[in-house]
Structure formats: C-alpha cells, structure tokens
N, C-alpha and C positions, 0 to 999 in steps of 0.2 A: 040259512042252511037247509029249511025244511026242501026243498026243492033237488038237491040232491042225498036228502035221510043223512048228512051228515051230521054229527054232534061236538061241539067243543067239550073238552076232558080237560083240559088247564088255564087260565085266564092269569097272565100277569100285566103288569102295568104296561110294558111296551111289547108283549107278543099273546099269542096263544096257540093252542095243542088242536087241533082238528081231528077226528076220528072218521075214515068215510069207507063204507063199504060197498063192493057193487061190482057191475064188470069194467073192464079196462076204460070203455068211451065213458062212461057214468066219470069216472075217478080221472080222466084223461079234461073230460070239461071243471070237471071242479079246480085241478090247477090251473089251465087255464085262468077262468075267472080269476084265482088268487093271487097270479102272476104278476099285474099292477102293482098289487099294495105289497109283494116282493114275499118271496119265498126263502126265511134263513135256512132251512132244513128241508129233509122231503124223504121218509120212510115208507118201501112197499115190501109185504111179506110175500107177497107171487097168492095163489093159493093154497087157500087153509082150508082142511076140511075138521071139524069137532063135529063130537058125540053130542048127543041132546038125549035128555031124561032123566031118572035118577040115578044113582052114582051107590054100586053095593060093594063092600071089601073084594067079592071074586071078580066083580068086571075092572076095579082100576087094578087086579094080580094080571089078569087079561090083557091091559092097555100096557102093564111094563115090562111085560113078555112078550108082546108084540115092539114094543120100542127100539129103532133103529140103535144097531151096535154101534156105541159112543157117547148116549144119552145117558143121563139119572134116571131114566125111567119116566112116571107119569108127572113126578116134579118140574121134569123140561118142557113138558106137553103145553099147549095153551088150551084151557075149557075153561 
C-alpha cells in the first residue's frame, strides 16, 4: 500500500477497510489494482476540505456558525 500512501483501518479474517487519499487517478489506480481480488464495498467522499491546528472554544463557536443549515454543527464536521 506504501506505493499509493494508502492505509488499512480494519483487518478481518475474510476482508479489510483500506483508507486512501489523493487525487482522483491516484484513488482511480488503487481500485484498479484491487479489482482482482474483488471489491464488496467502495466509499468516496468527493472533496474534504479540514482545519489543521489547535482547536480554541471560539474557533469550533466559528466552525458551527459557519455549518451548513441542517447539520449539528461541528459534531457533523470531520477533523
């Protein structure tokens, strides 16, 4: 997996969870490749953008006032 910075996240006896980031042809050859050995599932989030740094009570009051009307607020967010 080093090859496309992928990471496995769950390991069971007859499957596992692959985590891979990157642009579309990066994430387009990693199926590929996995295609063989068969793919049960297959989740894409489009584009995420997250905050990076530390994390103060006023900037997540910030992040759930900015938060699209229909969310929880910064609870829905992924960081």
């Amino acid at each position: 997996m080093q090859v496309f910075r992928a990471n496995v996240v769950d390991i069971a006896e007859d499957s596992l969870v692959i985590e891979c980031t990157g642009s579309l042809d990066k994430i387009e050859a990693l199926v590929d490749t996995l295609r063989p050995f068969g793919i049960l599932e297959l989740g894409r989030t489009g584009a995420v953008a997250m905050a990076r740094g530390p994390r103060s009570e006023a900037s997540i009051h910030r992040l759930a006032a900015a938060a699209p009307t229909g969310t929880d607020g910064p609870e829905a967010m992924s960081v």
